[in-house]
C-alpha positions in Angstrom: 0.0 0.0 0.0 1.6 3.3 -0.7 2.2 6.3 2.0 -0.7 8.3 3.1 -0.7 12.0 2.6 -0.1 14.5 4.8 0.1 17.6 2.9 -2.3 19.9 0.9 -2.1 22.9 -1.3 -5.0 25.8 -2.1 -4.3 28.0 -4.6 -5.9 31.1 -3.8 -4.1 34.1 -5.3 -6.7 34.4 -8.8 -8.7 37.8 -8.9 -12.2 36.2 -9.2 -13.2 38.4 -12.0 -16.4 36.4 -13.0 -18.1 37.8 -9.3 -16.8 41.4 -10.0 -17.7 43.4 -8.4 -18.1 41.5 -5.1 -14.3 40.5 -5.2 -12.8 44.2 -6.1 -12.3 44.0 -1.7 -13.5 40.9 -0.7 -11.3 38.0 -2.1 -13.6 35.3 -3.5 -12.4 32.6 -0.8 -13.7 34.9 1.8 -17.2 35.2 0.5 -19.4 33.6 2.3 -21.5 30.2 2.2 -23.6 29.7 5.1 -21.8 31.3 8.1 -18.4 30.2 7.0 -16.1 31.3 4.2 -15.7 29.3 1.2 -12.3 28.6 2.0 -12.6 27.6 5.2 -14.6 24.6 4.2 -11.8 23.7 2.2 -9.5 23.6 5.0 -12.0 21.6 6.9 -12.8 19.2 4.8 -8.6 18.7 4.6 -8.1 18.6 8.6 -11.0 16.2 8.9 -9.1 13.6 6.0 -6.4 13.7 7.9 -4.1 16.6 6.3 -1.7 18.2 8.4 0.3 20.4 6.1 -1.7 23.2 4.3 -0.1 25.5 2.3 -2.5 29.0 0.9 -1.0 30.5 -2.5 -1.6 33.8 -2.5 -1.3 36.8 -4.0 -1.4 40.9 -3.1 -5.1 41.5 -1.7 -5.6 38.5 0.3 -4.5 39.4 3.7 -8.1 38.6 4.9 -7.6 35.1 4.5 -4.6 35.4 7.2 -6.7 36.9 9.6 -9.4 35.1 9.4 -7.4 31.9 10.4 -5.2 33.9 12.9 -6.3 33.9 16.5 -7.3 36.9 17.9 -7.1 36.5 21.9 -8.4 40.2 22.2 -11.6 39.9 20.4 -12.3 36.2 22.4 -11.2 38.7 25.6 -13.8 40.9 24.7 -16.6 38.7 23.8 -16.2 36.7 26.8 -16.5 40.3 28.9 -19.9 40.3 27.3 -21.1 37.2 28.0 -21.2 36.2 24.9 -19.1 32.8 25.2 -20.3 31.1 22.0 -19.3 33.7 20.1 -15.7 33.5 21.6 -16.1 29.5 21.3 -16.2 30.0 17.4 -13.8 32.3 16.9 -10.8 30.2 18.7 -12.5 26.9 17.2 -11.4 28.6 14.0 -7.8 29.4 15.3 -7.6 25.8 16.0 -8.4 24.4 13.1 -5.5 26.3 11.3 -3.2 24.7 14.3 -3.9 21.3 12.9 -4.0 22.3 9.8 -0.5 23.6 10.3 -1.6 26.4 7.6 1.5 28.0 5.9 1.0 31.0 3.3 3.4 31.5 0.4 3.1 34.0 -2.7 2.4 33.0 -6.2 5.6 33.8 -8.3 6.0 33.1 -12.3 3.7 32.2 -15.2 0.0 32.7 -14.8 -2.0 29.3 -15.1 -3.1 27.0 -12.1 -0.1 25.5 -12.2 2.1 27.9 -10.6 0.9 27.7 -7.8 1.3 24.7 -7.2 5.2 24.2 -8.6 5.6 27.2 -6.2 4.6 24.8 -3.2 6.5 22.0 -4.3 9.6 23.6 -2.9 8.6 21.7 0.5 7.0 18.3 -0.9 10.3 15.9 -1.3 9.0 13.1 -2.6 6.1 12.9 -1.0 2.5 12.9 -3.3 0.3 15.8 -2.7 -3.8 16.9 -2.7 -4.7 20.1 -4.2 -8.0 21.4 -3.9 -9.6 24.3 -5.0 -10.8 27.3 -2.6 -14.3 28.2 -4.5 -15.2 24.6 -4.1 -17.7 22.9 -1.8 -18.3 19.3 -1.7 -20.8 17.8 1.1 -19.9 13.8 1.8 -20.6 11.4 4.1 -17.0 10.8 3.3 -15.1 13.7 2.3 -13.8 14.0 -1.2 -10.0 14.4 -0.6 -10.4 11.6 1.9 -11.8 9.4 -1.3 -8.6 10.7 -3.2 -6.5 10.0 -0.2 -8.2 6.5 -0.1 -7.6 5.9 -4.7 -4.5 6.7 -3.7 -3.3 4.7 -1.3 -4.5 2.1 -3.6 -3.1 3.0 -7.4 0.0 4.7 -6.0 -0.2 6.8 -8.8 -2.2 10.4 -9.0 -6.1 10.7 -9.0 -8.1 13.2 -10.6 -11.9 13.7 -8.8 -14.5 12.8 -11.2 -17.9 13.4 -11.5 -21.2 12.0 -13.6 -21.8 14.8 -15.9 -25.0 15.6 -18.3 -23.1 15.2 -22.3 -25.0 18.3 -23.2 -22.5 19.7 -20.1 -19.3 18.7 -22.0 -18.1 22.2 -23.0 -17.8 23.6 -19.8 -15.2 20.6 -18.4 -12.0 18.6 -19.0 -13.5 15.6 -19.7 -11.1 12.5 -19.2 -9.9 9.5 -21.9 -11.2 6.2 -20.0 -9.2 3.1 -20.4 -10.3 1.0 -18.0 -13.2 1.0 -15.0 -11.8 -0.6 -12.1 -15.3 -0.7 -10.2 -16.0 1.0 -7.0 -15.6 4.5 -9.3 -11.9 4.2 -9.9 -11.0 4.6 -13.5 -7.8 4.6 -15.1 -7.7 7.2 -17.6 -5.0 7.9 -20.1 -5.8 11.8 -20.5 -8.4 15.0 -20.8 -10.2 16.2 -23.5 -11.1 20.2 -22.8 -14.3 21.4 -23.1 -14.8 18.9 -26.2 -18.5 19.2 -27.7 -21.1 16.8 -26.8 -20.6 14.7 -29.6 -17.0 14.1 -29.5 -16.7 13.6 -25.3 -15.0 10.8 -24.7 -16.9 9.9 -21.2 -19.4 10.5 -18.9 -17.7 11.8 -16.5 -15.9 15.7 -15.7 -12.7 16.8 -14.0 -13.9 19.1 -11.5 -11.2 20.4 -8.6 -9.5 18.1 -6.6 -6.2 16.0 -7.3 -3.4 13.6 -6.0 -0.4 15.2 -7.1 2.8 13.2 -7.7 6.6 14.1 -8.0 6.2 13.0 -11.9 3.6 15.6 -12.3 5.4 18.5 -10.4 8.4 17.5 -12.8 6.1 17.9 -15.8 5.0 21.5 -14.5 8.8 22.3 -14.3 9.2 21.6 -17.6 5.6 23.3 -18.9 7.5 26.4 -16.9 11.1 26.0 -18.1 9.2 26.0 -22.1 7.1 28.8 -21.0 10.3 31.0 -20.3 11.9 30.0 -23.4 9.0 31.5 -25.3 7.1 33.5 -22.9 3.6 32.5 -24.5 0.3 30.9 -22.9 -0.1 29.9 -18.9 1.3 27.2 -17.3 -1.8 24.4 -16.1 -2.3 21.8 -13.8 -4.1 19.6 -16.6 -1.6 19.4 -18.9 0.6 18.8 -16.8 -1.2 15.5 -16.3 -2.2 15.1 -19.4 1.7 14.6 -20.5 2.5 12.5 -17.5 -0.8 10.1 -18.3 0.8 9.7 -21.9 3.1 7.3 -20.7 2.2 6.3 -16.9 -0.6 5.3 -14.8 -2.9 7.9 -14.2 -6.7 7.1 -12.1 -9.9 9.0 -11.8 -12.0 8.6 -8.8 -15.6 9.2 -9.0 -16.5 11.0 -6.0 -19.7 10.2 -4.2 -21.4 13.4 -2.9 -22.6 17.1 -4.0 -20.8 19.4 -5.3 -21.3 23.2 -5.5 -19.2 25.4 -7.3 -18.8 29.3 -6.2 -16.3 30.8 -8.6 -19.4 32.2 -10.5 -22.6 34.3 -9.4 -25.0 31.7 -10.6 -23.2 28.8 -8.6 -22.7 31.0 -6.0 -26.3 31.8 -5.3 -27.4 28.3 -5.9 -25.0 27.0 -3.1 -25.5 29.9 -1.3 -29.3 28.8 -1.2 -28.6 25.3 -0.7 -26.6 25.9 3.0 -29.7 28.2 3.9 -31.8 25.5 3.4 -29.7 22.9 5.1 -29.7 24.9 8.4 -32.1 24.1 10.9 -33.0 27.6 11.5 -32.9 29.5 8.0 -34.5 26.6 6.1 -37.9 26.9 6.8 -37.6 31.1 6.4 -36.5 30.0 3.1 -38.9 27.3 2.1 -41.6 29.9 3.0 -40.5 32.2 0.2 -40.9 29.6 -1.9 -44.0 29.0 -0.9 -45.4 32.7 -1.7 -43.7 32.3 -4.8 -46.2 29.3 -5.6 -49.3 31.5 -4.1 -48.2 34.6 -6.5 -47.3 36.7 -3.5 -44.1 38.2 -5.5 -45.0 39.8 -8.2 -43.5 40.7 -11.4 -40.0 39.6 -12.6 -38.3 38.5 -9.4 -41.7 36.1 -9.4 -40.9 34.6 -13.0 -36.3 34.9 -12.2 -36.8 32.8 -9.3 -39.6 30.5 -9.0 -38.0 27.8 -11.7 -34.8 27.8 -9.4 -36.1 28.0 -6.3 -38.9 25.3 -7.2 -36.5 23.0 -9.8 -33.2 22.9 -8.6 -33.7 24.3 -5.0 -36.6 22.9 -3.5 -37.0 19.9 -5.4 -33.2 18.7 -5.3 -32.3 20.4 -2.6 -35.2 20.9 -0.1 -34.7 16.8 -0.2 -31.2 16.9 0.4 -31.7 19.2 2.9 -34.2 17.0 4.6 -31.9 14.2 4.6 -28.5 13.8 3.4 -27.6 17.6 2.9 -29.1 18.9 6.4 -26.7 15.8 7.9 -24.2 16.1 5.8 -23.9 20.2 6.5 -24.5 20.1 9.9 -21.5 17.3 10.4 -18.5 19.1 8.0 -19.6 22.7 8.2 
């Protein structure tokens, strides 16, 4: 069986131009989804698989991220004067989980492309395999997703790309992967990544979306993707490519990941996960289900009325509302 992993990287130093303006001040990890930020489940979803080596790429604008994670024995101090213990509780709960976490920040130097960021890390791996995960993603598991990458693995030894079902009609908006083999149990072995090919021309079922077991073969492959891109100072420098040179010759796996996903790097999948932690919680849930309901009894009027009521009835309350019920409303209330 090979090593477990111990380490992580988040790249978090893009501008989030698709949510401008909200990000002109707020970096995009810091927005929020339900009463944490979005990066924060991302750390928390790593601590709880076991990492305990996090390293935050940054870049100029992002100082927010450090604070939120650093603890701040003067605001607990004063909350506690107030009585207002829980309050304090949460804070410091959120100072410790950057303790295990052992969370490390580091500026993004060189080429622009996803890939940087991570060859910048890779200063501190060795030899030893790495996850990266992406800070405007939110996955909700009974098991979490890196620990089902963690878990492909320590069984392939080789890296693992998270894969999920996708719609074909959905094809142009993902790397879709080459599928050699299906191993059962969702572990595939793929030999590489189509981009956003056209329905017709996919060559699976399934997309790439974030989350990955890098491997010292892969970070050498990003060295050299670098070392071209000074020779000729053209295009960025990706992650994907990367693999998709390494899987032209080795082992390379997909895992299929078994829960939800919710993507926040864009308004639309902002608001929809935004909506789908409201109606998780206990408390806001039914505030929120009884909007929908006046939406039903034509209590809003007008174009909010006709925007929202196929969202909020479709994918919300009918995909959702369940989830939220069930699986989601557990799910939330045990990684969030």
């Amino acid at each position: 069986m090979s090593p477990t992993i111990r380490r992580a990287v988040i790249p978090a130093a893009g501008l989030g131009s698709r949510l401008l303006p909200l990000t002109k001040a707020t970096p995009k990890e810091m927005l929020p989804v339900g009463d944490k930020p979005v990066i924060e489940h991302t750390v928390r979803e790593l601590v709880d698989s076991g990492i305990t080596d996090i390293t935050i790429v940054v870049s100029g604008g992002k100082s927010l991220i450090q604070d939120h994670f650093r603890p701040n024995p003067a605001l607990v101090e004063q909350l506690r004067a107030d009585g207002k213990s829980a309050y304090a509780d949460a804070v410091e709960e959120v100072a410790e989980l950057a303790r295990k976490g052992h969370i490390t920040y580091l500026d993004q130097y060189g080429p622009y492309g996803n890939g940087t960021p991570v060859l910048n890390a890779a200063r501190s791996f060795g030899d030893e395999p790495v996850l990266v995960l992406w800070p405007d993603d939110v996955f909700v598991a009974e098991v979490p997703r890196a620990q089902q990458l963690i878990r492909a693995y320590e069984q392939t030894g080789c890296p693992v790309l998270a894969l999920l079902p996708m719609d074909p009609a959905d094809s142009q908006r993902y790397g879709v992967p080459i599928v050699k083999e299906d191993l059962g149990d969702g572990q595939l072995r793929i030999t590489g990544l189509v981009e956003k090919p056209a329905p017709a021309d996919a060559p699976s079922p399934y997309a790439a979306i974030g989350g990955y077991v890098v491997t010292p073969g892969i970070i050498d492959e990003l060295r050299e993707q670098t070392r071209r891109w000074y020779e000729h100072r053209t295009g960025e420098v990706y992650l994907t490519d990367a693999i998709n040179a390494y899987a032209g010759s080795r082992a390379v796996y997909g895992q299929v990941i078994q829960g939800r996903w919710y993507d926040t790097g864009n308004p639309a999948d902002y608001l929809v996960a935004q909506m789908a932690f409201a109606l998780a919680h206990p408390e806001y849930g039914p505030v929120l289900r009884g909007l929908v309901s006046k939406l039903d009894e034509g209590d809003v009027r007008g174009e909010l009325r006709g925007e929202l009521r196929g969202e909020l009835r479709g994918e919300l309350r009918g995909d959702v509302r369940g989830g939220s019920q069930g699986e989601l409303r557990d799910d939330v209330q045990r990684t969030v």
